[in-house]
C-alpha positions, 0 to 999 in steps of 0.5 A, spaced: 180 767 568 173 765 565 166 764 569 168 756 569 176 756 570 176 754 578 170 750 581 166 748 575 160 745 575 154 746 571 148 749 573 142 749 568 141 756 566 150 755 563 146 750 557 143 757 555 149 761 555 154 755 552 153 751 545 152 745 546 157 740 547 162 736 541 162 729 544 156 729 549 158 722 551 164 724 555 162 727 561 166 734 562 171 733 568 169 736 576 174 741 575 179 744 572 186 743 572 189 749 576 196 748 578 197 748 586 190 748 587 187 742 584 191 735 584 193 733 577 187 730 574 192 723 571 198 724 574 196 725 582 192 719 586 187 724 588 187 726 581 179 726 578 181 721 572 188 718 576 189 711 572 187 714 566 192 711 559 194 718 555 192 715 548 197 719 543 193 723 538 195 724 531 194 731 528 187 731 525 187 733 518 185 739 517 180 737 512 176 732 517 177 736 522 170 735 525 171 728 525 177 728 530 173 727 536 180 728 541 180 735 537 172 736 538 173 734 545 179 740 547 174 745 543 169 742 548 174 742 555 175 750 551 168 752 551 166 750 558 172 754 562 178 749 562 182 752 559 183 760 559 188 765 556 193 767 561 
């Protein structure tokens, strides 16, 4: 698992080892998602972002995909440890 996979929370000195965020308006969540570990962020009242509506998501074009700003926000949630190669 990477660096920021189980208990993320950013400390300064991550800014200078991190490229700077996509979509720097939405604030990363308070961890990652980790099976057994964490409550589900939507699914589980203690969730982090439990209520939330999932908005489906069309498939960016490949063109304007610097314009997809949930495509932006996964590549986001990758760089910062969320999710990980198993």
């Amino acid at each position: 698992m990477g660096k920021y996979a189980s208990n993320h929370r950013m400390e300064p000195s991550d800014l200078t080892t991190r490229p700077p965020l996509l979509v720097p308006e939405q604030a990363l969540p308070p961890h990652s998602y980790v099976a057994g570990k964490f409550p589900h962020p939507i699914r589980d009242p203690q969730g982090h972002s439990y209520g939330a509506q999932e908005t489906p998501v069309a498939t960016p074009d490949p063109t304007r995909w610097r314009d997809c700003r949930p495509y932006l926000r996964g590549i986001d949630l990758f760089n910062y440890g969320y999710y990980s190669a198993l």
